[in-house]
N, C-alpha and C positions, 0 to 999 in steps of 0.2 A: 471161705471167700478167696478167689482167686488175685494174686497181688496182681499191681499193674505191670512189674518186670514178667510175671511169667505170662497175662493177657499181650506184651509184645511180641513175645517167642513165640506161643499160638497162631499169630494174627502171620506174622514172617512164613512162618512153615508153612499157612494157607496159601502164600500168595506165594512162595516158592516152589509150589504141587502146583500150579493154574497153568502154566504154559503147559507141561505135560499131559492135562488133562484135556487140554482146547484140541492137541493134539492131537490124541487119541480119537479124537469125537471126528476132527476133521480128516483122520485116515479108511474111518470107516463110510461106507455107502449109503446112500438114503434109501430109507427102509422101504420107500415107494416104489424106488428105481429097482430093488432088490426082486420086489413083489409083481412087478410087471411082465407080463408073460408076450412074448412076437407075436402078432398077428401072420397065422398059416396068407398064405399065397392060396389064392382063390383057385379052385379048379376048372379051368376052360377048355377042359380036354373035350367036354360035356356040352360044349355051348359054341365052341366055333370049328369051324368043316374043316377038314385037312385039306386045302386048297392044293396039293399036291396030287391028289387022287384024282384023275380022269373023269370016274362017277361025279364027281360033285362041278364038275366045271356043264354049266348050262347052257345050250346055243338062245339065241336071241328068238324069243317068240314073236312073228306076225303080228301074233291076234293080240298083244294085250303091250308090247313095247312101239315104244315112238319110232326108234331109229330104224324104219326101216317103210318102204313102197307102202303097205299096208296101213303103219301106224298114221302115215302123212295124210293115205287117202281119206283114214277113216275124219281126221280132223277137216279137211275139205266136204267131209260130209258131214257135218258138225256145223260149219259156217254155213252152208247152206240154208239149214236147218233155220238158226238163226236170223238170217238174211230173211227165209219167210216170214218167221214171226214177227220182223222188224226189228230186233233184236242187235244191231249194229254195233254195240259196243262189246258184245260176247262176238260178234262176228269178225270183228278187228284182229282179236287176241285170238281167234282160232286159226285165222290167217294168218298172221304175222307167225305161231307158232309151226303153222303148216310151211309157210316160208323159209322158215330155218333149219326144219329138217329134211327140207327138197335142197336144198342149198350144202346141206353137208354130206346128203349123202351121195351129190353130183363131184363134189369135191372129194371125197372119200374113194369113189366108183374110179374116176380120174385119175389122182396119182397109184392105186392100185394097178392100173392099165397101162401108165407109162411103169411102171415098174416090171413090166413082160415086155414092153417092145422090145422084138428083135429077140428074144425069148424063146416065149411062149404065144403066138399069135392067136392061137385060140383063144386062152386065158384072156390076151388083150381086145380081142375083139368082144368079146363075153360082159370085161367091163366099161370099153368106150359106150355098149349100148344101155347100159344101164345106165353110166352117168348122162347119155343126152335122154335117157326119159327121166331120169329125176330134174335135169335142168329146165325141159319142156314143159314137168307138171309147176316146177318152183314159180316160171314164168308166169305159169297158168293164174297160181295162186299170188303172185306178186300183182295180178290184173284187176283181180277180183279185188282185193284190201282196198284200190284205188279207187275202185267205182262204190265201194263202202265209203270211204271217206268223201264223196264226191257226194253221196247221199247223206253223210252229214253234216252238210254244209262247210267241210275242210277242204276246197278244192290244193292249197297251196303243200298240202300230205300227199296230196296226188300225184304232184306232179315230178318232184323226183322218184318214183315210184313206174311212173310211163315211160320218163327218160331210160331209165333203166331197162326198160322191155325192148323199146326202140333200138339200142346196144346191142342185147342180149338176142332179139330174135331177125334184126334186121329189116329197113324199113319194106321192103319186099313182103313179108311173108305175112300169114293173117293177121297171127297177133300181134306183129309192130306195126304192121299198117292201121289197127284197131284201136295200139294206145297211143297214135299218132293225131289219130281223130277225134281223140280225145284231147287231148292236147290244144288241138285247132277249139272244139267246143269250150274248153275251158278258160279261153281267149292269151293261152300262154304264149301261141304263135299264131302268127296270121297268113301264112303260106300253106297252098292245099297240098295234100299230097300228091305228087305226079308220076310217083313208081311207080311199072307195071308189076302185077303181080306174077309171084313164081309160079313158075310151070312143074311138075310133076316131076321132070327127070330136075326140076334145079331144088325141090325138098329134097327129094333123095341123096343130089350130092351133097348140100347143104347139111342133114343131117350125119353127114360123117364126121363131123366134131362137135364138141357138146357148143351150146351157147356161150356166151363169154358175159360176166357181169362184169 
């Protein structure tokens, strides 16, 4: 039987080893952390193009990309479509998208062409005429949206939509003399039109700068 003088010296020497031992435990690592292996870095050598490489850089396709004469027309032809079948509210958003890309890329055609004057005059003449037929068709398609929403009983859509072509093509020429009459029909103004219309050599000169929005 153990006395109680020597169960106190026992008990002391336990609790004199305890910080030591706390120690001990708290210098070593957890076993989990030890056990845990890095995640490799994924290999993407396999999965993304070297965009450095000439090969892989793509020009812009016609037939199947928006931004370009092509992708605008095919959407103009799209709204049409539309427009026959009665279809006005797919007609809206074919337009309105056809709109935007006649619009940038008259804007796009443009500062590319002041960026040759005094240049490169070819270059700049190459893209002044591109930007006024993307402006021309933008118009084109800016006319149409209008007489869409005029067919759906939104004249009040319309008519900043005219205003803008009247601007843009001048009350002279077809088509502002066209959303002009429009305008008059849709009782926004009550004054007839009294412009005479352009003469052949005044398109001509006329189209030597793009439209203006």
């Amino acid at each position: 039987m153990v006395s109680s003088g020597t169960a106190r010296r026992l008990g002391f020497t336990c609790l004199a080893g305890l910080p030591l031992t706390v120690s001990l435990a708290l210098l070593q690592p957890p076993v989990q952390a030890q056990n845990q292996i890095p995640a490799l870095p994924e290999d993407t050598s396999q999965t993304q193009p070297d965009l450095t490489d000439p090969n892989n850089l793509r020009p812009i396709d016609p037939d199947s990309g928006l931004l370009s004469m092509a992708g605008g027309n095919r959407l103009l032809s799209e709204a049409d479509s539309a427009v026959s079948s009665q279809n006005y509210t797919l007609a809206a958003k074919k337009l309105q998208e056809a709109r935007q890309v006649f619009n940038q890329l008259s804007n796009f055609y443009q500062q590319l062409g002041s960026s040759f004057s005094g240049i490169d005059n070819r270059v700049y003449e190459s893209q002044r005429r591109k930007a006024v037929e993307a402006a021309q068709l933008r118009d084109r398609a800016t006319y149409q949206l209008a007489l869409v929403h005029r067919a759906q009983n939104q004249p009040d859509l319309a008519v900043p939509l005219l205003i803008q072509i009247v601007r843009s093509q001048q009350p002279t020429r077809d088509l502002g003399k066209k959303a002009y009459q429009q305008l008059l029909e849709i009782g926004f103004i009550d004054a007839p039109d009294s412009a005479p219309a352009s003469s052949s050599s005044d398109r001509s000169n006329s189209s030597s700068s793009a439209p203006k929005r």
